[in-house]
N, CA, C and O of each residue as an XYZ file, in Angstrom:
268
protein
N     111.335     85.804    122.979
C     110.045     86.196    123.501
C     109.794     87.661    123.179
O     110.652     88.537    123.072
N     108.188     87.812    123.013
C     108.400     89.297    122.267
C     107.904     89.942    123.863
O     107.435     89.412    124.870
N     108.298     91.419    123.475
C     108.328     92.228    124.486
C     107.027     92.580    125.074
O     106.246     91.655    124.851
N     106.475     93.525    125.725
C     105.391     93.375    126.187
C     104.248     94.094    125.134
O     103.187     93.720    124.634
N     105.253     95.608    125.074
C     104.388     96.436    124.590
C     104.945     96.691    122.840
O     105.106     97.793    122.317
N     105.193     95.143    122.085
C     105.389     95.547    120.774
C     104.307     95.657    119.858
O     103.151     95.235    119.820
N     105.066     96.380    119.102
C     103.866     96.490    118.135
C     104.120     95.875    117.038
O     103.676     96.621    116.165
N     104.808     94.468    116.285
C     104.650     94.046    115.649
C     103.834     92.906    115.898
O     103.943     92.377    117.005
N     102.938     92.373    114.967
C     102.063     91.718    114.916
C     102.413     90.533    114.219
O     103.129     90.835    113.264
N     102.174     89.092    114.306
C     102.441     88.265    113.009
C     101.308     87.740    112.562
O     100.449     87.190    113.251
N     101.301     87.873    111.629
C     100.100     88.175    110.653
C      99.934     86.484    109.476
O     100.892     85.714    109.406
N      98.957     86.278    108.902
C      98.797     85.210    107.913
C      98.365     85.649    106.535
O      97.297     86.250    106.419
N      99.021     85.425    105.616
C      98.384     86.197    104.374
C      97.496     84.248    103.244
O      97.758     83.074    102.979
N      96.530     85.246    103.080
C      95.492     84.237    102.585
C      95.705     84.400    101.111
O      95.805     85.610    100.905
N      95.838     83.611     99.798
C      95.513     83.398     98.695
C      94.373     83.750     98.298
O      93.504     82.977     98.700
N      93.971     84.638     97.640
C      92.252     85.128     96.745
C      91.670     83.952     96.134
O      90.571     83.481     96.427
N      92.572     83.454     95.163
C      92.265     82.542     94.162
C      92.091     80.591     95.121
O      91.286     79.682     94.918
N      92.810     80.663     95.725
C      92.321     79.394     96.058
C      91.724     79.430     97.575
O      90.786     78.737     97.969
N      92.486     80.415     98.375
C      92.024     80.253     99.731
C      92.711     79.634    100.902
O      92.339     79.415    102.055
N      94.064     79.370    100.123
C      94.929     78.529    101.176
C      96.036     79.501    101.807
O      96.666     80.319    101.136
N      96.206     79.280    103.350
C      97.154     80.160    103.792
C      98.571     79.453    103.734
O      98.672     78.239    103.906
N      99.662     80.272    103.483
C     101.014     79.416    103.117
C     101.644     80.295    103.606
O     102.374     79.868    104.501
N     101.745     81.794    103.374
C     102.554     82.452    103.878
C     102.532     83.052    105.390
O     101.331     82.873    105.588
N     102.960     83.583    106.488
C     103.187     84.192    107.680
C     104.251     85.387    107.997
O     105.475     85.259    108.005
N     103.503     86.589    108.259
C     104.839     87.619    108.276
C     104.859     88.250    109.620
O     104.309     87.631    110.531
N     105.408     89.385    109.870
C     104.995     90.680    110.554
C     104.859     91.566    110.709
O     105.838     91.834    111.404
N     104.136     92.737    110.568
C     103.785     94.029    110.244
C     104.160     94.834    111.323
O     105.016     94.395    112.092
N     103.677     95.918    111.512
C     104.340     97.336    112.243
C     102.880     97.735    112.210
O     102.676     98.521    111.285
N     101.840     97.461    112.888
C     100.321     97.916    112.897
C     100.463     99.666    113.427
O      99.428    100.314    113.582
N     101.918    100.347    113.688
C     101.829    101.757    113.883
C     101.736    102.323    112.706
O     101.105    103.374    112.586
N     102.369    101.703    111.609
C     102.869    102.466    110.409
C     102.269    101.875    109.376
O     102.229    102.520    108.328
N     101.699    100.609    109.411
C     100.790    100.479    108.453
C      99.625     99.724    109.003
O      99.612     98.500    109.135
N      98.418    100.717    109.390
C      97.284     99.994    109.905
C      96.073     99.308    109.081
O      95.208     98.681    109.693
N      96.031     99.463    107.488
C      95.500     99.090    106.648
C      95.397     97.458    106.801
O      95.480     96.792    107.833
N      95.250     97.151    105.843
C      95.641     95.134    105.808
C      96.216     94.963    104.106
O      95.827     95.274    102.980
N      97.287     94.322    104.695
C      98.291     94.185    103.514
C      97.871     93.555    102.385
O      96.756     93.077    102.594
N      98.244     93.347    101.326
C      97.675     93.001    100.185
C      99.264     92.380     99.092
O      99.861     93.236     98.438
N      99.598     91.355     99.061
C     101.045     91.409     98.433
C     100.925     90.286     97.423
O     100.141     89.355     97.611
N     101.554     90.353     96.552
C     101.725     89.527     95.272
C     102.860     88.249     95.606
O     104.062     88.426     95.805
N     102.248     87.119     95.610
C     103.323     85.937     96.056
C     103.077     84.462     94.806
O     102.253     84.258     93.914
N     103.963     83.882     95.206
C     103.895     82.774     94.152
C     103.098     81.800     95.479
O     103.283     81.595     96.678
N     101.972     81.316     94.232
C     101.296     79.958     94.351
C     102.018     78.864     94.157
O     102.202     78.473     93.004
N     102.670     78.032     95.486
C     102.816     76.861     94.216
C     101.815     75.644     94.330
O     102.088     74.672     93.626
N     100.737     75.577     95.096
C      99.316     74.850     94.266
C      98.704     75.405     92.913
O      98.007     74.724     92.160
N      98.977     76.433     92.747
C      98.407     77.186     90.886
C      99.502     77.610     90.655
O      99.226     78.707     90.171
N     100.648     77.526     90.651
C     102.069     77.496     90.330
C     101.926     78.717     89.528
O     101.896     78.567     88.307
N     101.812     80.159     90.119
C     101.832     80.996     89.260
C     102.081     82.277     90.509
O     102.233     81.889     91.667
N     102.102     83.209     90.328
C     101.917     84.716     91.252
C     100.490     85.155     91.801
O      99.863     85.682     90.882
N      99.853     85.121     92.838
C      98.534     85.705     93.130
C      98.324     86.875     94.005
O      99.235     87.315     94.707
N      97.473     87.241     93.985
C      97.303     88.335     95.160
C      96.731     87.410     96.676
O      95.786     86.620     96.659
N      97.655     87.786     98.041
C      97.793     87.286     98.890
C      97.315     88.432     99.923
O      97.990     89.461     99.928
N      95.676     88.305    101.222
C      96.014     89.410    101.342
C      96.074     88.656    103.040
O      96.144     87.479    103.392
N      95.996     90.190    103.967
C      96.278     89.437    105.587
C      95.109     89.221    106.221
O      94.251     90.072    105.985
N      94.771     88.250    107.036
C      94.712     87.700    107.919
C      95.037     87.763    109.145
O      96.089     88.382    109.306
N      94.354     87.202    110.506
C      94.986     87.073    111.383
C      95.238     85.502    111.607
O      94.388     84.659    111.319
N      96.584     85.179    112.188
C      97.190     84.173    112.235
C      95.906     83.207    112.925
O      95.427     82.270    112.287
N      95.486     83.531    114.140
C      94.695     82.568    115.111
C      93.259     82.147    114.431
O      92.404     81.606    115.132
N      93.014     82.430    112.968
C      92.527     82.187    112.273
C      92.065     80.663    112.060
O      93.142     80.099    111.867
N      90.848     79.476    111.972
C      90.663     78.519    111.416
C      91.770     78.449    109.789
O      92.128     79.355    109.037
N      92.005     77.097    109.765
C      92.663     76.792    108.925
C      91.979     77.248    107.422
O      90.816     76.845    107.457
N      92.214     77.855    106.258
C      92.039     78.274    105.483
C      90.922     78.884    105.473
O      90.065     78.483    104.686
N      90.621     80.086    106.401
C      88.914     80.352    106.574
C      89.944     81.941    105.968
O      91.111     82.305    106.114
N      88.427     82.635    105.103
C      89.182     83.586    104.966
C      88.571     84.622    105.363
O      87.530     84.591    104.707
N      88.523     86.042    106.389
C      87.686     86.737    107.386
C      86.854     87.909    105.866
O      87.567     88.380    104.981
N      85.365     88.133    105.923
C      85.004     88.695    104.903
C      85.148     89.928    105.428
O      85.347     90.188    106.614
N      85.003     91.000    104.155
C      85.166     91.948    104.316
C      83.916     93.214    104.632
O      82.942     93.284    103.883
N      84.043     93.953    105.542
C      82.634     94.532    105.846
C      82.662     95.882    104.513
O      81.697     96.634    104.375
């Protein structure tokens, strides 16, 4: 069980190219408050894409636009 006052977050990283979420991590929102952006393998386009974050409680493959 996480503690009360942590600050890691678990996060969902979304696919650019297709839109499907596959991966789930957790960040340190003290030290990096940006939104992550990471290079992962597709394996529906079986190749490397740019994956960026999300929040987990997110609809299933919805991806939040950017202002």
């Amino acid at each position: 069980m996480a503690k009360k006052g942590d600050k890691r977050k678990l996060i969902g990283l979304v696919s650019e190219e297709s839109g499907e979420r596959i991966y789930y991590t957790t960040k340190n929102t003290m030290n990096t408050p940006d939104k992550l952006s990471l290079r992962k393998y597709s394996p529906k386009l079986r190749k490397h894409v740019v994956f960026t974050e999300t929040k987990k409680n997110l609809g299933r493959n919805e991806v939040k636009g950017r202002k």
